[in-house]
ROLUMVEX-143473 format. One line per 2 residues: number of its first residue (from 0); for each residue x, y, z of C-alpha. Coordinates in nm, 4 decimals. Example, Ala and Ser with C-alpha at 12.3 -4.5 7.8 and 13.67 -1.06 7.14 Angstrom:
0	1.2300,-0.4500,0.7800  1.3670,-0.1060,0.7140
***
This chain:
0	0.0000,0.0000,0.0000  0.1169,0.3566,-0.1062
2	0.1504,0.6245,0.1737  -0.1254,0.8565,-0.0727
4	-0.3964,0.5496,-0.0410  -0.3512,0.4680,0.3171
6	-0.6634,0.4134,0.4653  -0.8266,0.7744,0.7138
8	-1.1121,0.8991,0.8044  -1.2539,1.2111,0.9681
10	-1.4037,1.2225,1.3261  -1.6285,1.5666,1.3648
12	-1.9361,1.6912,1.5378  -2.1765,1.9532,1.4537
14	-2.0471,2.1772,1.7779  -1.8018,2.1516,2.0183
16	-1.8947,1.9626,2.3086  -2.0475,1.6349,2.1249
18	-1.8073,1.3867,2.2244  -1.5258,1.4619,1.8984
20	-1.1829,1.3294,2.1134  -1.3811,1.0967,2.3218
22	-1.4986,0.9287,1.9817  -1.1843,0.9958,1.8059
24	-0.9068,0.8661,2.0872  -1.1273,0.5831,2.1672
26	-1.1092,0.4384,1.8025  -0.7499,0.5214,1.7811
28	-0.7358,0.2874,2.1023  -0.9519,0.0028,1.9962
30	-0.8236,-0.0006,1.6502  -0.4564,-0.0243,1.7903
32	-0.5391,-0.2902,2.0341  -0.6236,-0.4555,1.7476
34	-0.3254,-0.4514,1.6022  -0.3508,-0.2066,1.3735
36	-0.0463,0.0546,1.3656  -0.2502,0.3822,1.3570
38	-0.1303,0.7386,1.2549  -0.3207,1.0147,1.5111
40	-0.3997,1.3654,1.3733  -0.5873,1.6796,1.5061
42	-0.7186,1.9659,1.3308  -0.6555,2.3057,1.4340
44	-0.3881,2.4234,1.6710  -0.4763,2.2461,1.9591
46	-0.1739,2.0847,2.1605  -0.3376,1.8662,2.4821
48	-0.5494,1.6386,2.2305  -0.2733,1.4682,2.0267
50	-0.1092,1.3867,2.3690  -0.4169,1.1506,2.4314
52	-0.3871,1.0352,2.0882  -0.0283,0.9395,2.1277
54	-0.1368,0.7617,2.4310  -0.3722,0.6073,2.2570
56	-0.1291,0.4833,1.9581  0.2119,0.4925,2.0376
58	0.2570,0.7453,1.7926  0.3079,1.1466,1.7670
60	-0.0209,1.3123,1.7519  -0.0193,1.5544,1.5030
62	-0.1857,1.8474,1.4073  -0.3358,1.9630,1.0435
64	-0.4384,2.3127,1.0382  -0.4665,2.4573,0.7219
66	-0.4265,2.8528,0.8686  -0.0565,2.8184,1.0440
68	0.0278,2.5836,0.7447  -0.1035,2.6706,0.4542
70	-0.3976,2.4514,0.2740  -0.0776,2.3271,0.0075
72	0.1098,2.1497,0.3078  -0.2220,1.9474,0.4853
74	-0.1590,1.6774,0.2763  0.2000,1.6495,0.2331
76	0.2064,1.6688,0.6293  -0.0889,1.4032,0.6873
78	0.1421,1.1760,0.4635  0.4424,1.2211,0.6177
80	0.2910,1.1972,0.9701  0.0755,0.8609,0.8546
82	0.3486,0.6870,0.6835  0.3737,0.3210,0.7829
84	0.0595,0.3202,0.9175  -0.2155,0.1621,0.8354
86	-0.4862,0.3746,0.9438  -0.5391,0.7478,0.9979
88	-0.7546,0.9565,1.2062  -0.8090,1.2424,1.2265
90	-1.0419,1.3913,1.4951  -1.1976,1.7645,1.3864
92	-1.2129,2.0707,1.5485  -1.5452,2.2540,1.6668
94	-1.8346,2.2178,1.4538  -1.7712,2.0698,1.0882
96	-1.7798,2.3877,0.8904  -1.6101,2.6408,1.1333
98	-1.3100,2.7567,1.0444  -1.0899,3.0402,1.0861
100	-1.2777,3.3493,1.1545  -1.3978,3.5593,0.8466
102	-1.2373,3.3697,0.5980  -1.4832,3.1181,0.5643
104	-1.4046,2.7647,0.5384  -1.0195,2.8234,0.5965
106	-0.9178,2.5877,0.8537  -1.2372,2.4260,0.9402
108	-1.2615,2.0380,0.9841  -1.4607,2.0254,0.6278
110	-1.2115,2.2101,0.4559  -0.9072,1.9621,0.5838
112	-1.1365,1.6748,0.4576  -1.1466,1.7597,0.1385
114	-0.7683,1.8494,0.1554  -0.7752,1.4760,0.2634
116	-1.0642,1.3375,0.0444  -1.1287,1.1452,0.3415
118	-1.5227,1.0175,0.4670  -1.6292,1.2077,0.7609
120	-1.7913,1.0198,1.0632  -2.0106,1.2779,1.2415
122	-2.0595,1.2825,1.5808  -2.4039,1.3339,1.7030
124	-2.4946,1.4481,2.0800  -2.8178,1.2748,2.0684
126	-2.8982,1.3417,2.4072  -3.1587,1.5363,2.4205
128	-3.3359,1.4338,2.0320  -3.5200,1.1597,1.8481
130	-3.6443,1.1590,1.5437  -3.4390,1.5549,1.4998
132	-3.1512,1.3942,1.4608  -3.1999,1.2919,1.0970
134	-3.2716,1.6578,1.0409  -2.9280,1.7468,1.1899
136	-2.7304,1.5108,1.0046  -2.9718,1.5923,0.6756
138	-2.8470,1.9296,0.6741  -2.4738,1.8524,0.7246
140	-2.4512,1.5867,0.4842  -2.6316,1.8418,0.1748
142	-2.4297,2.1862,0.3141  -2.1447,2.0939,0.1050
144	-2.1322,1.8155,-0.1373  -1.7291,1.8142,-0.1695
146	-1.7803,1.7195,0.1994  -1.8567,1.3134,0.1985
148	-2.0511,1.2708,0.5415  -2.0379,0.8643,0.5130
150	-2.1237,0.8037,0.8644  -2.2751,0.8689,1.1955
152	-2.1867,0.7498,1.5477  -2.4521,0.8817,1.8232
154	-2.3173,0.9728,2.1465  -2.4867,1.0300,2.4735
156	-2.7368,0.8087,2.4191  -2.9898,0.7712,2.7611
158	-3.1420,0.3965,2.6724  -3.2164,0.1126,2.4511
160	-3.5323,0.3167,2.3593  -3.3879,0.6205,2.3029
162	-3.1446,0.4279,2.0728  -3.3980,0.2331,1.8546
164	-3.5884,0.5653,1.8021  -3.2556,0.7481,1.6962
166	-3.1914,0.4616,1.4494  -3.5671,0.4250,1.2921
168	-3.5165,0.8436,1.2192  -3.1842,0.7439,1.0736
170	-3.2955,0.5099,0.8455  -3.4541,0.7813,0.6230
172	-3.1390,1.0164,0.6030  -2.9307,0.7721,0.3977
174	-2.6546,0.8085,0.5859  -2.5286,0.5018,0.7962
176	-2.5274,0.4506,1.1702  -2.2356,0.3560,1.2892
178	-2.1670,0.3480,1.6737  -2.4542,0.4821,1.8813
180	-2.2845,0.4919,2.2164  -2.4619,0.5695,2.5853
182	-2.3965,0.8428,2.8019  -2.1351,0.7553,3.0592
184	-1.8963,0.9760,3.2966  -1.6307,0.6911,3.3903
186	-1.4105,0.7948,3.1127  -1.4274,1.1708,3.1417
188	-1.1458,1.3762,3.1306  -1.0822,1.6555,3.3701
190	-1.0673,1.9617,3.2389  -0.9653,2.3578,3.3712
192	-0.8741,2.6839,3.1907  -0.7145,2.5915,2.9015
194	-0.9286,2.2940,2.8397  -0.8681,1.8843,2.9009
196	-0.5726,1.8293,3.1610  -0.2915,1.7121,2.9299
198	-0.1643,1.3436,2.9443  0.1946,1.4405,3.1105
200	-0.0014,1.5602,3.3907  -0.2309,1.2502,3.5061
202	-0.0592,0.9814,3.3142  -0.1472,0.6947,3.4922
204	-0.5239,0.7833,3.5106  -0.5147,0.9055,3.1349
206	-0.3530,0.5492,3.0675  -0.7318,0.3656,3.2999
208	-0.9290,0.6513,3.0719  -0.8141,0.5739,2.7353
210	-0.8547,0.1713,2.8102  -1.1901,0.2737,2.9078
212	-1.2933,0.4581,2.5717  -1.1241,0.1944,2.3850
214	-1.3955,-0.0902,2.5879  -1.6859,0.1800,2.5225
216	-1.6022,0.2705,2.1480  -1.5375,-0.1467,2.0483
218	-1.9056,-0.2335,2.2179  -2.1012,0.0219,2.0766
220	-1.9203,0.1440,1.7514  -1.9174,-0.0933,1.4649
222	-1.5194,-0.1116,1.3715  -1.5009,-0.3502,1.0464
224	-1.7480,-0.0988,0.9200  -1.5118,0.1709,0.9794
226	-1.2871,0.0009,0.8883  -1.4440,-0.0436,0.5383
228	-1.5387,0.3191,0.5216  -1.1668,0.3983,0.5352
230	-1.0389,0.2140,0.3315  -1.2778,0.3444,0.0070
232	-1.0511,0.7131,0.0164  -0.8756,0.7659,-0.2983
234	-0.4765,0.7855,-0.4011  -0.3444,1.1358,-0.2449
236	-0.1230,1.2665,-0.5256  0.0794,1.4791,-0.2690
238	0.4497,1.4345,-0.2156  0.5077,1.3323,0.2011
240	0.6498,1.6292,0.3805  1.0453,1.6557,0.4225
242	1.1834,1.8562,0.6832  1.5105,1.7760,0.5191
244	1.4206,1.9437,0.1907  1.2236,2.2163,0.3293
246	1.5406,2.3687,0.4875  1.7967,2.5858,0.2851
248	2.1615,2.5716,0.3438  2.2858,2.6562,0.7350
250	2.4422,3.0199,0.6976  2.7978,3.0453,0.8247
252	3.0626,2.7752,0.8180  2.9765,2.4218,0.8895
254	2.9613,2.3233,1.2673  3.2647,2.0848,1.3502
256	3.0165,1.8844,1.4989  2.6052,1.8756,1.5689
258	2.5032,2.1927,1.8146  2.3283,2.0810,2.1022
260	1.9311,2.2450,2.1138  1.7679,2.1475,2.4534
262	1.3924,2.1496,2.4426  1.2006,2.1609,2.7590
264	0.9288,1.9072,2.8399  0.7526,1.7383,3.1265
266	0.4531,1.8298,3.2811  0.4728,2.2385,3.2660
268	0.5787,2.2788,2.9007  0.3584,2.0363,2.6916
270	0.2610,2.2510,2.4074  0.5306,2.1340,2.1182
272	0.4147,2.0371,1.7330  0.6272,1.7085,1.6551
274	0.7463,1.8433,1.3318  0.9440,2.1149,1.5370
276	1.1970,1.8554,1.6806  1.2307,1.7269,1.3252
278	1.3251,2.0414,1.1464  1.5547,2.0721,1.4073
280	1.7733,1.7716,1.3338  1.7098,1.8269,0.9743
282	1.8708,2.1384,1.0284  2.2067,1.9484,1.2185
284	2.0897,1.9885,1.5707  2.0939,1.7089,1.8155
286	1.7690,1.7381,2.0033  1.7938,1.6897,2.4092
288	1.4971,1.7101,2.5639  1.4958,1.8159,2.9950
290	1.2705,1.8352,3.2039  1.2590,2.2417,3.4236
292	1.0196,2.0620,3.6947  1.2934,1.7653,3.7674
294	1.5793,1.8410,3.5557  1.8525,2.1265,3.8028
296	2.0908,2.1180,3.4858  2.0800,2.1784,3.1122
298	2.2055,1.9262,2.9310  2.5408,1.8962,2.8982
300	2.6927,2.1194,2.5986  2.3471,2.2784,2.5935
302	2.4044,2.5772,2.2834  2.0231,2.6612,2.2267
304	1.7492,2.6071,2.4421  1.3581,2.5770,2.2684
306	1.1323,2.6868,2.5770  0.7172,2.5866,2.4002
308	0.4159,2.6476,2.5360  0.2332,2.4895,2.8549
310	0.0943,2.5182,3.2317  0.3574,2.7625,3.4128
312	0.0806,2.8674,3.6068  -0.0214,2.5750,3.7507
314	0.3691,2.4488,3.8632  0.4933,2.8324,3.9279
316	0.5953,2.7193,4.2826  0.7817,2.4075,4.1794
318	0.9612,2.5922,3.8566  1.0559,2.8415,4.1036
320	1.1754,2.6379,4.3581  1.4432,2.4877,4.0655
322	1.6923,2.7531,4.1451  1.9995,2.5531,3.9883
324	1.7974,2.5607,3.6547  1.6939,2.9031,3.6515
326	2.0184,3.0501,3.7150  2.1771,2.7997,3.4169
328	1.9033,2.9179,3.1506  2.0030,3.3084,3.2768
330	2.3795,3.2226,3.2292  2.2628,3.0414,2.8519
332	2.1041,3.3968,2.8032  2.3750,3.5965,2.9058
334	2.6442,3.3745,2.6773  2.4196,3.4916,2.3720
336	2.3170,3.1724,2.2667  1.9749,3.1334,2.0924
338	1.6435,3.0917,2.2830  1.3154,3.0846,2.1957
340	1.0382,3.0847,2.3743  0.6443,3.0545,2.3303
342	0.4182,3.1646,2.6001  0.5045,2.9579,2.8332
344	0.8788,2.9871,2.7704  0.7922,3.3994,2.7751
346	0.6375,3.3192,3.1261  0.9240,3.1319,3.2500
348	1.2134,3.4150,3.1352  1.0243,3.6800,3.2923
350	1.1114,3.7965,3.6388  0.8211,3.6571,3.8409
352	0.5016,3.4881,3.7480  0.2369,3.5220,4.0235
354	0.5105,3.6744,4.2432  0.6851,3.3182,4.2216
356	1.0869,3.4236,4.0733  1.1425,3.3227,3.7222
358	1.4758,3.2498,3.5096  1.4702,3.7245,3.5049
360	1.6239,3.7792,3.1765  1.2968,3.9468,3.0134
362	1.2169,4.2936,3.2321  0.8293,4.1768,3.2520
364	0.5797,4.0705,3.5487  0.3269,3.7627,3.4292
366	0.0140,3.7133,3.6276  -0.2926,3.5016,3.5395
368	-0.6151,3.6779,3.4956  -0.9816,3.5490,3.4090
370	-0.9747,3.6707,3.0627  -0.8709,3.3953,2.8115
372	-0.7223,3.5572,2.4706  -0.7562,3.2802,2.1860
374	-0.7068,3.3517,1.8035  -0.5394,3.2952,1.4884
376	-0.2717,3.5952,1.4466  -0.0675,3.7734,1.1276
378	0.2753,3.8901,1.2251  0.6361,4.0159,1.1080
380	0.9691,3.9825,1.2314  1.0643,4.3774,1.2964
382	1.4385,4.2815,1.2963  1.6743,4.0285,1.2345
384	1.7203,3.8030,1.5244  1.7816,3.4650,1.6145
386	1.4781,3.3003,1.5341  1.3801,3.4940,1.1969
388	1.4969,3.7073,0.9489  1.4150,4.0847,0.9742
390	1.0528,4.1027,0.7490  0.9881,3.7230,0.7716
392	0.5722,3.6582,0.7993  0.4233,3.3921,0.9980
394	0.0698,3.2720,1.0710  0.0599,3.2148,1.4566
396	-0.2130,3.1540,1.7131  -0.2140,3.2878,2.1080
398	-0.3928,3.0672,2.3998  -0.2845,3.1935,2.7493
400	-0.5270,3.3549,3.0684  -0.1883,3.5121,3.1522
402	-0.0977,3.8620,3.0840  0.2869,4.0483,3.1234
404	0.3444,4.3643,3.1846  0.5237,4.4967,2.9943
406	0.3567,4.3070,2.6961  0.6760,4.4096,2.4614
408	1.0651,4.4967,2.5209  1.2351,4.7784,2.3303
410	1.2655,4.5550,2.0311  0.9654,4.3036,1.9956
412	0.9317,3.9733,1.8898  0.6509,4.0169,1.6314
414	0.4470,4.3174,1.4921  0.1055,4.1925,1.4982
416	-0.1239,4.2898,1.1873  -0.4091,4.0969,1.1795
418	-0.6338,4.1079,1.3055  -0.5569,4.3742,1.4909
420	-0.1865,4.5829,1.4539  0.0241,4.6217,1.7611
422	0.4135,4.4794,1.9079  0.4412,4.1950,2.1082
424	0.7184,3.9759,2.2883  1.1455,4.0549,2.3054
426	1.4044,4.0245,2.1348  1.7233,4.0660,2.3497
428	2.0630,3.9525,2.2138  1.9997,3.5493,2.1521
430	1.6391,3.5642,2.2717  1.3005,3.5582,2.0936
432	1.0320,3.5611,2.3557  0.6128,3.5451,2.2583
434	0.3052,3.4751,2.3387  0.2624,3.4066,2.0043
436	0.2719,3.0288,1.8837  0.3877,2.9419,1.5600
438	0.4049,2.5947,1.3362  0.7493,2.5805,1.1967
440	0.6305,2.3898,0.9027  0.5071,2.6737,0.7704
442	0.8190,2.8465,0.8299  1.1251,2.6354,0.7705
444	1.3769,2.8722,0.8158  1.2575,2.9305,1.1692
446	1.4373,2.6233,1.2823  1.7276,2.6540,1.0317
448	1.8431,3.0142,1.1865  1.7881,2.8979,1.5498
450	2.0666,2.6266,1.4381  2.2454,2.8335,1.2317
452	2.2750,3.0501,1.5666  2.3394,2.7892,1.8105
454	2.6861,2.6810,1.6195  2.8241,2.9580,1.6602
456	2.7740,3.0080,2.0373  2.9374,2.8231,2.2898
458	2.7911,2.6380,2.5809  2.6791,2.8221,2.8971
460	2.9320,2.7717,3.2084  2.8024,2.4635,3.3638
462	2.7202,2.2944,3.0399  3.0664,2.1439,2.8993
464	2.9760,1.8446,2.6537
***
C-alpha cells in the first residue's frame, strides 16, 4: 500500500462539546489494540489532544491546520505523519464547517477533509433528540457536497429506547449509523482553563481513561465498518512532507560537529508540534529534551534552548523552587546563545510569574487573569534576530489567561497585523520571547536560523559536553 492510499477517516461533530476526542481517541485505542499501527492527527492548533492520541497509539499526535500551514502542506504533512501506518484519524475541530474566523471555510474540519478526500464520521450528541436527529445530520450531509458525510456514530445516548428511536429516524437520512454509544462519565477527562488536563499531567489515570474509551467505542461502535469506510478514500497525489528538503543551506561555516538544542518538556511545558523537533535535526541539531520541573541542569553542551508552550501557572511554585535551573538558563542567556520561547517559555524568562521568581532575563511581570485571549494571528519579524529574518511573515495563534506587563521589550518579537496591529514579545541579544505560537512547518527557516545561531555560540558555564 502507497503512503497517498492509506486508509483515514474524519471524526467531527456539529459543535463543540459532542463527544469529537472521546470518539476519536477511543477508536485510535480500539483499533490499535487490534493490532492495527494507527497514525493520530488533530485539526486546528490544539496541543493537549494529540497527547491523548499518542497515548492512545504509540505514535506522535499531530496536528493539520490549514491557517498556520497553509492549505498546500495538509496533505504532504498528513502523509508524512501517517506513513507506515495503516490507518489514519483524524479527529476535527469545533463544529464541521467552522473555520478560521472571516475567511470562511479556511481551517475548518470540512475544509481539511477535502484536503484529505477522506469520509467524515459525524458525531451526534443525541442526548436530548429523536427523530431531529436525521434533520441534523440531513443538513450537514447536503451543506457541502465536496464534503462526503459517510457516517454517523450517536453519542450520549440515555437507553435502549432512546437508541432504537434514533436509528428508525436514521434510516430515512441515507446516511449510515455507525456506533450509537450511551452516556457515561467513567471515562471523562478533567478539564480547567485551558481545556482537558494534558496526558503528562495525570498519566497513569489518562492510561485507565483511554482503556476505558477503547472498551466503550469497540461495544457500541461498529469497527469492520469503519474500517471499510476507510479504506474506500482515494490515491493522495501529494508528495510526504520533508523537513530535510524544506530547509535551505545553514548560513555560516559548517559546525565541527552537531550543536546541542535542549527542548524543555515534562509536565509544565507540553505545548510542542512534533514536526518542530524534526526540522531541528534536519537542520544538524541534536535534540535533548529536559525536564525544568525535575531536571537542576541543562544538558550537557546545551548551545540553544527551545522553551514551548504549557501550564507555568499551575507548577509556578515548583519551577521556582528549581533555582539551579533558573540561574543555568540566565547564564545560557547571558552567553548569547539562541532561545526561543512561546508563552510559556515567555512566562518562564520573565522575572516573576504570580510573584513566584522566574529564570529574570525578560524585564516583565506575568500574572494570570480570568480573561482567556484565543485567536489565529498575522505577524512580522521587525528585525533580524535569532529566530527569523528581519521582514519574515508567519501565521501564529495565542492561547494563554496570563498577561505580562510589559507586553513588549524595546525591540519586539513580532508586529502583529491581523487582526488587529500592535508589538508583542522581546528580542534581546539570543532571545526571541512570545506569546505568540507558531508551526514551523510553515516556516522552515525558523528552525534553520535557530541552528544556524546555536553553532556559533558556545555552551553556557556549567554545560561542557
Amino acid at each position: 500500500m502507497s503512503v497517498g492510499s492509506i486508509p483515514r477517516l474524519v471524526i467531527a461533530a456539529p459543535s463543540s462539546g459532542a463527544g469529537k476526542t472521546t470518539v476519536a481517541t477511543g477508536l485510535m485505542a480500539a483499533f490499535a489494540e487490534a493490532g492495527l499501527v494507527v497514525s493520530p492527527h488533530k485539526v486546528g492548533p490544539d496541543y493537549i489532544d494529540p497527547g491523548y492520541h499518542s497515548l492512545a497509539t504509540g505514535r506522535p499526535g499531530r496536528n493539520l491546520d490549514a491557517y498556520l500551514c497553509g492549505p498546500d502542506r495538509i496533505a504532504p504533512l498528513f502523509l508524512h505523519g501517517a506513513a507506515g501506518a495503516d490507518l489514519a484519524l483524524v479527529e476535527g475541530v469545533m463544529g464541521l464547517f467552522d473555520g478560521a474566523s472571516g475567511m470562511g471555510e479556511l481551517s475548518s474540519t470540512a475544509h481539511v477533509a477535502k484536503l484529505l478526500r477522506a469520509p467524515v464520521v459525524l458525531v451526534v450528541d443525541a442526548s436530548s433528540q429523536s427523530r431531529s436527529v436525521a434533520a441534523l445530520v440531513h443538513g450537514f450531509a447536503s451543506w457541502d457536497p465536496e464534503v462526503r458525510l459517510a457516517g454517523v456514530i450517536l453519542n450520549k445516548v440515555g437507553s435502549d429506547r432512546h437508541e432504537e428511536l434514533l436509528r428508525e429516524a436514521m434510516d430515512s437520512s441515507g446516511v449510515p449509523v455507525l456506533g450509537a454509544l450511551r452516556r457515561d462519565g467513567r471515562a471523562g477527562t478533567p478539564s480547567r482553563h485551558l481545556g482537558l488536563v494534558p496526558v503528562a499531567e495525570r498519566r497513569s489515570d489518562a492510561v485507565e481513561s483511554v482503556a476505558e474509551l477503547a472498551a466503550r467505542v469497540r461495544e457500541g461502535c461498529d469497527l469492520e465498518a469503519l474500517l471499510a469506510l476507510a479504506r474506500t478514500v482515494p490515491e493522495l497525489p501529494d508528495a510526504p512532507w520533508d523537513p530535510a528538503a524544506e530547509l535551505a543551506p545553514a548560513e555560516g561555516p559548517a559546525a565541527p560537529e552537531k550543536p546541542l538544542i535542549a527542548v524543555a518538556g515534562g509536565a509544565a511545558f507540553t505545548f510542542s508540534y512534533a514536526e518542530h523537533a524534526e526540522l531541528l535535526a534536519a537542520a544538524g541539531a541534536e535534540v535533548a529534551p529536559f525536564d525544568p520541573l525535575r531536571d537542576e541542569h541543562l544538558p550537557p553542551g546545551t548551545q540553544g534552548l527551545v522553551i514551548g508552550g504549557g501550564f507555568p501557572e499551575v507548577y509556578a511554585p515548583d519551577l521556582s523552587a528549581n533555582a539551579p535551573l533558573r540561574a543555568e538558563v540566565a547564564a545560557l542567556v547571558a552567553s548569547g546563545a539562541p532561545v526561543s520561547a512561546e508563552c510559556a517559555g515567555l512566562l518562564y524568562l520573565s522575572r516573576s510569574l504570580d510573584g513566584k521568581p522566574m529564570c529574570g532575563v525578560l524585564p516583565a511581570e506575568a500574572r494570570m487573569t480570568e480573561r482567556l485571549t484565543l485567536g489565529y494571528r498575522e505577524a512580522v519579524a521587525l528585525r533580524d534576530n535569532a529566530l527569523a529574518a528581519a521582514g519574515t511573515r508567519v501565521r501564529g495563534h495565542e492561547f494563554h489567561r496570563t498577561v505580562l506587563e510589559p507586553g513588549a521589550g524595546a525591540d519586539p518579537a513580532w508586529g502583529l497585523t491581523h487582526p488587529e496591529r500592535r508589538v508583542e514579545g522581546f528580542v534581546a541579544g539570543g532571545v526571541h520571547a512570545s506569546y505568540l505560537h507558531v508551526h514551523w512547518a510553515a516556516e522552515p527557516s525558523l528552525a534553520g536560523r535557530l541552528v544556524a545561531s546555536a553553532a556559533r555560540s558556545t555552551p553556557a558555564r556549567g554545560a561542557a559536553r
